[in-house]
N, C-alpha and C positions, 0 to 999 in steps of 0.2 A: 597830424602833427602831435608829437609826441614831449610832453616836459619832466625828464628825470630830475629830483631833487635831493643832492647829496649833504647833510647835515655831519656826516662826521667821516672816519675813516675806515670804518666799516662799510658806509656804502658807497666809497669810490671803489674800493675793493670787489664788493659785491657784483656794482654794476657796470663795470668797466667794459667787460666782455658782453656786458648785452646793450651797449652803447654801442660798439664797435658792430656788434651784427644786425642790432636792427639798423645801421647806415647801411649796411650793405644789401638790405632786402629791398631800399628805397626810402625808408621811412625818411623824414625831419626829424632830425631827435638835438630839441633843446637843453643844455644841462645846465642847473644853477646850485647854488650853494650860499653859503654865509660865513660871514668871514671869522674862522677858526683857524686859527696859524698853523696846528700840526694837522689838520684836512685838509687844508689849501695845499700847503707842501706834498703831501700825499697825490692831490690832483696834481698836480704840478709835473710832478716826478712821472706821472702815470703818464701826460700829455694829456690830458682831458682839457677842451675849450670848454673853461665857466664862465657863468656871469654869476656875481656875487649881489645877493640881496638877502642888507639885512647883517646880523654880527648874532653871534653864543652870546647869551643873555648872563654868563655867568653860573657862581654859587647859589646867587639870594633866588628867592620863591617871587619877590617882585624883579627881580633881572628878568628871567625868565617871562615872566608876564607880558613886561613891554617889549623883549625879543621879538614873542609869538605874533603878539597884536600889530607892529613895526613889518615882521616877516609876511603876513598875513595880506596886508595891502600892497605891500612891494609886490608880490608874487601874483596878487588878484590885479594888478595894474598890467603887467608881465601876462599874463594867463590871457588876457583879452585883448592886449594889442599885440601879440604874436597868433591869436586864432588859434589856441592851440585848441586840441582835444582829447587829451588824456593825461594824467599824471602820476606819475613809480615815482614811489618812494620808500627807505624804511622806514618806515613807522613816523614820517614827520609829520608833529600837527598844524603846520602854520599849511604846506601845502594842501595837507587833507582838506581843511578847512576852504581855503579858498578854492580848490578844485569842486570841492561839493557845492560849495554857494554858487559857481558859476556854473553847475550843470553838466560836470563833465565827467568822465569815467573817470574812479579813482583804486589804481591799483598798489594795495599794502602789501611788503615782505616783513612778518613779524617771527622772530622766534624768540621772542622774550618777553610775554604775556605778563609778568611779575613785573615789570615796569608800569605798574597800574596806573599813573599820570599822561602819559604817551599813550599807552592802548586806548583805556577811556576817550581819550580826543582825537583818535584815529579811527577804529575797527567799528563804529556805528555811521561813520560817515564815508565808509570803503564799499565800491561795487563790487571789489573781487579781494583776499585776503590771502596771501601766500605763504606756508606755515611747512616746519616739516611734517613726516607725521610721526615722531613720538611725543608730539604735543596735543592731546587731550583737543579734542572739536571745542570740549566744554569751557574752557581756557579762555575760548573766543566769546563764544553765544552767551554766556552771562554776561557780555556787555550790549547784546540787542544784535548783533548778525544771528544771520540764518547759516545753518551748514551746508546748504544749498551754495553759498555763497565762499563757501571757505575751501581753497583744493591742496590739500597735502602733498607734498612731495616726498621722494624714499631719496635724502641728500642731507648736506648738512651747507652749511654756509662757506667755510673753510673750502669747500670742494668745486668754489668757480672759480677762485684764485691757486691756491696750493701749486696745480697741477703746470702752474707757468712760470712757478719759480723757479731758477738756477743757482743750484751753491756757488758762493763765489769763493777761491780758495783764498785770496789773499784778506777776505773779512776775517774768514774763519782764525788766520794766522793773525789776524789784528787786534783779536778778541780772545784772543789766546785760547781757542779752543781745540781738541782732540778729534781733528777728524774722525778715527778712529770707533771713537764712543756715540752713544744716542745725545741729543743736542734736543731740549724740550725748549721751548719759546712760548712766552706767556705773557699776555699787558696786564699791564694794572688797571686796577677796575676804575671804571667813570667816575670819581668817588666827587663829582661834581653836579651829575645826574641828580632827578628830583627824587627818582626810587635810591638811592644810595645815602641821600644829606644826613649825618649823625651816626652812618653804621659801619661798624668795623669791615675792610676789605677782606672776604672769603677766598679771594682770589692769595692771597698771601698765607693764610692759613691751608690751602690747598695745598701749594706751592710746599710748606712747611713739611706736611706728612706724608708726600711725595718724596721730597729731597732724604727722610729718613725712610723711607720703605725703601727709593732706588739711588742707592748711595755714589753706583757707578753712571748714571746719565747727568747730564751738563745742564744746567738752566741760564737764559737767559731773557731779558725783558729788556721792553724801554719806556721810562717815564713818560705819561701825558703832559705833564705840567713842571713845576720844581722838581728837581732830584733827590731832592733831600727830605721831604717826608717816606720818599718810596727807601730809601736807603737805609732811614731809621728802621723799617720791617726790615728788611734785608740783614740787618747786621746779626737777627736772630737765627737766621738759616745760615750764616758763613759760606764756605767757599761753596756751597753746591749752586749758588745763585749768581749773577754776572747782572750789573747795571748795564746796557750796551749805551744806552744813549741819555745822556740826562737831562 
């Protein structure tokens, strides 16, 4: 029995496809989450059956706190009245935490080791650690894993979803964009996240000297949250950039 744990929209993305195949090899595959309104919808959309335990703790350093500690029992309550044994995740510490306390194999997909709050409370209490590999072993094991423990993949994240997307022509007309031209898609960064609080979005400045290097490709994003802080960036880069959703 298997319990995936999707905390954001990344990893309904992520693991959508290995939801779907490990049901079909036989396995129990439990899937849960917490209630985050654009990952829920995400799930949603995807057709994924969750069960929701637990809520995003928010901005504050103590949101988060009582998120973890709330998420951490719901999930250890869950963990042992389903018998489960094992639990995927990206990088969530409430599951880590309670999968490790309760004795169970705990498998992490981590490619963003600079999230040093999350790693920290993940990657020393993971039996296996799934990374790509131009991330440095060393990334990991200065938080106490063994490389033994950690197996690289030649893949990026992007590459379990992408390949199942279909252009839809009447978005593209809706969004006013150029078939015709390169079309770059980009989100805004988690700027809620505990590695983020207080720092300018690089994700917008990327975006920035992109749009003046390739003057002929089309950008578009869509906000996580209000529309209107992303928008105030936005107005610096002008037409090369497209709110799609706000």
């Amino acid at each position: 029995k298997i319990l995936i744990d999707l905390t954001c929209e990344g990893g309904a993305l992520l693991f959508n496809s290995m939801i779907r195949n490990l049901k079909e090899r036989g396995h129990e595959v439990h899937v849960t989450s917490r209630r985050y309104e654009k990952a829920n919808q995400l799930q949603k959309k995807l057709g994924l059956d969750v069960t929701v335990l637990g809520e995003h703790g928010g901005a504050s350093l103590y949101g988060k706190l009582m998120s973890y500690a709330e998420r951490v029992k719901l999930l250890g309550d869950y963990l042992a009245s389903n018998d489960i044994d094992s639990v995927i995740s990206n990088a969530g510490p409430s599951v880590c935490r309670a999968g490790y306390g309760l004795g169970l194999k705990v498998y992490t997909w981590n490619d963003m080791p600079e999230a040093e709050a999350q790693t920290r409370l993940t990657i020393p209490l993971s039996t296996w650690v799934f990374t790509p590999w131009i991330i440095p072993l060393g990334e990991f094991t200065k938080y106490g894993i063994t490389e033994e423990r950690i197996f690289q993949y030649q893949s990026l994240y992007p590459l379990m979803w992408l390949p199942e997307i279909k252009v839809n022509k009447y978005i593209l007309d809706d969004l006013g964009l150029d078939p015709d031209r390169p079309v770059i898609v980009f989100r805004e960064s988690e700027r809620r996240a505990a590695y983020l609080l207080g720092r300018e979005p690089i994700v917008i400045q990327s975006v920035r000297t992109l749009a003046e290097k390739y003057p002929e490709k089309q950008f578009i994003t869509r906000s996580r949250y209000d529309g209107t802080i992303l928008r105030s960036y936005l107005t610096s880069i002008g037409r090369h950039a497209i709110t799609g959703v706000p």
